[in-house]
N, C-alpha and C positions, 0 to 999 in steps of 0.2 A: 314864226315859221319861215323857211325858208322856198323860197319860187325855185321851180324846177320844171325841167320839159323831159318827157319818157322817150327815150329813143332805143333803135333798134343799134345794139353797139356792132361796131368791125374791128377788124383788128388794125386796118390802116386808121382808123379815126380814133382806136379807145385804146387800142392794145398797151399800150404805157401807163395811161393813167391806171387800167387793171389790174396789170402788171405792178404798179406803188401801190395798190390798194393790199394786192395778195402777198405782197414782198412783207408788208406791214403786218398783215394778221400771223404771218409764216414766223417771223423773227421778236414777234412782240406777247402773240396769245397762242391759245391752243385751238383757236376756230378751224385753224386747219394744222394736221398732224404730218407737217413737211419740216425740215432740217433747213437747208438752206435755200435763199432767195433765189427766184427763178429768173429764167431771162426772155429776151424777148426770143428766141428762140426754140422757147419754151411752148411761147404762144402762137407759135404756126399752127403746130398741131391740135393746138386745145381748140382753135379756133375753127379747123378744118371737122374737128370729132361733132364741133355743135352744127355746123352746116351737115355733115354728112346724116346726122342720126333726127334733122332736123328740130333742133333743141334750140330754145332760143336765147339770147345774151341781152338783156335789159336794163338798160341802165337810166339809172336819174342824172340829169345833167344841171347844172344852177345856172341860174342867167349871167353869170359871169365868168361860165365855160366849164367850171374845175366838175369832174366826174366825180357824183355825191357817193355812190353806188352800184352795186350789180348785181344782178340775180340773174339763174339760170337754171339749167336743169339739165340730165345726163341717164343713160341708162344705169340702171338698179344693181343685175346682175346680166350678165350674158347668155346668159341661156331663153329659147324663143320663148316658154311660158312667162316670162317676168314680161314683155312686152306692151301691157297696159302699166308698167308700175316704174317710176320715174324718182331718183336722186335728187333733191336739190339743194340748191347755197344761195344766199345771201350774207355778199359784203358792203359794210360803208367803211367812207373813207373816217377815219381817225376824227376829224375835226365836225363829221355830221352825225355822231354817234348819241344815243338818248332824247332825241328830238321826234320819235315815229316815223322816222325814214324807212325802219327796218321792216313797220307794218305796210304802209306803202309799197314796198318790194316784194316781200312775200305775197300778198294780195295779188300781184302783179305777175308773179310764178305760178300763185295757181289759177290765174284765170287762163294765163298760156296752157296749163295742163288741162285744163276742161275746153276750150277752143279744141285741143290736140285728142280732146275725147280718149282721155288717158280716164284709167281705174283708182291707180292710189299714187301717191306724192309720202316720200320717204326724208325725214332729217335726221340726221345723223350727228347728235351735239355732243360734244365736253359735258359731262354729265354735272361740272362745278361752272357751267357759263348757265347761271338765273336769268339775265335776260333774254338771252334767246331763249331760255325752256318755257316762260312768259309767254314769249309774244308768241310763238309754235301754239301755243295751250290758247291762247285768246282768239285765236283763227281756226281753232274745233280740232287740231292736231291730238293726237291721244298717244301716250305713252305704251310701246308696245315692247318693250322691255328695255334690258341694262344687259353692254354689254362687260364685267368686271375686269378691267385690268389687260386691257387689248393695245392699248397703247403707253410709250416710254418719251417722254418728252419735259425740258427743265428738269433735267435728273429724279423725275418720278414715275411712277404709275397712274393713267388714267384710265378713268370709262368714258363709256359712252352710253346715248340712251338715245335707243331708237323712238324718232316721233313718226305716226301716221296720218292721213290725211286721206280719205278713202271718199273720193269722187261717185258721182252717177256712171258716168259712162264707162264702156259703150255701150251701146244699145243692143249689139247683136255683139260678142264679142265671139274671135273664132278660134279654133285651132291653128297650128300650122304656122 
């Protein structure tokens, strides 16, 4: 297993190594359904969206610096009723991949979502990546449908499959 320390990432301190991490999963898999590699430029804003909506950026970091992973989380839909119900991702980096990092991070996203006294936690997978439909599934995540043929990526058609994650909180939750 490999030593790690959890930190809270910035974009002065991590934003590159996130930035290799997202460039990688962009141009290598379908974890995420982007075209071309972003920049840092990119990551002003993504950075400013998780301060503003107070969403957090988690990262595993190895005792030898290099950024293992990230997890985070983002609003669902935009509109006020979605407001207890939160988006999230989990990336590693290429070289710390199958080792349980990935459960580590996820565990990590949603104890940030119950801290934040949020309702449900949303994944949105490549409905042909079995790993993550695993480890989503071993962490009480429940399949709450397939979306068919939503996205066009490596010259095919894929889906997607929505996973849920339906927390306690809040306790009073309100309108408005």
């Amino acid at each position: 297993m490999v030593n790690y320390s959890v930190v809270e990432c910035s974009l002065e301190e991590h934003g590159e190594a996130i930035l290799a991490v997202l460039n990688d999963a962009i141009e290598n898999s379908t974890a995420l359904y982007d075209y071309k590699p972003r920049t840092m430029d990119n990551m002003v804003p993504w950075f400013a969206a998780k301060a503003a909506g107070n969403f957090p950026v988690i990262g595993l970091i190895s005792d030898d610096g290099v950024l293992i992973g990230f997890g985070s989380f983002g609003t669902f839909r935009a509109w006020p009723a979605y407001k207890y119900t939160v988006e999230h991702s989990i990336y590693l980096h290429r070289d710390y991949r199958g080792i349980g990092l990935g459960k580590v991070l996820l565990q990590l996203v949603i104890d940030a979502a119950v801290a934040r006294d949020l309702h449900a936690v949303i994944g949105v997978i490549d409905s042909t990546n079995e790993g993550s439909i695993a480890l989503h599934k071993k962490l009480g995540f429940k399949c709450a449908g397939t979306l068919p043929q939503v996205g066009f990526k490596f010259g095919r058609w894929l889906d997607v499959d929505l996973y849920q994650l339906t927390l306690a909180g809040p306790s009073h939750p309100i309108d408005g």
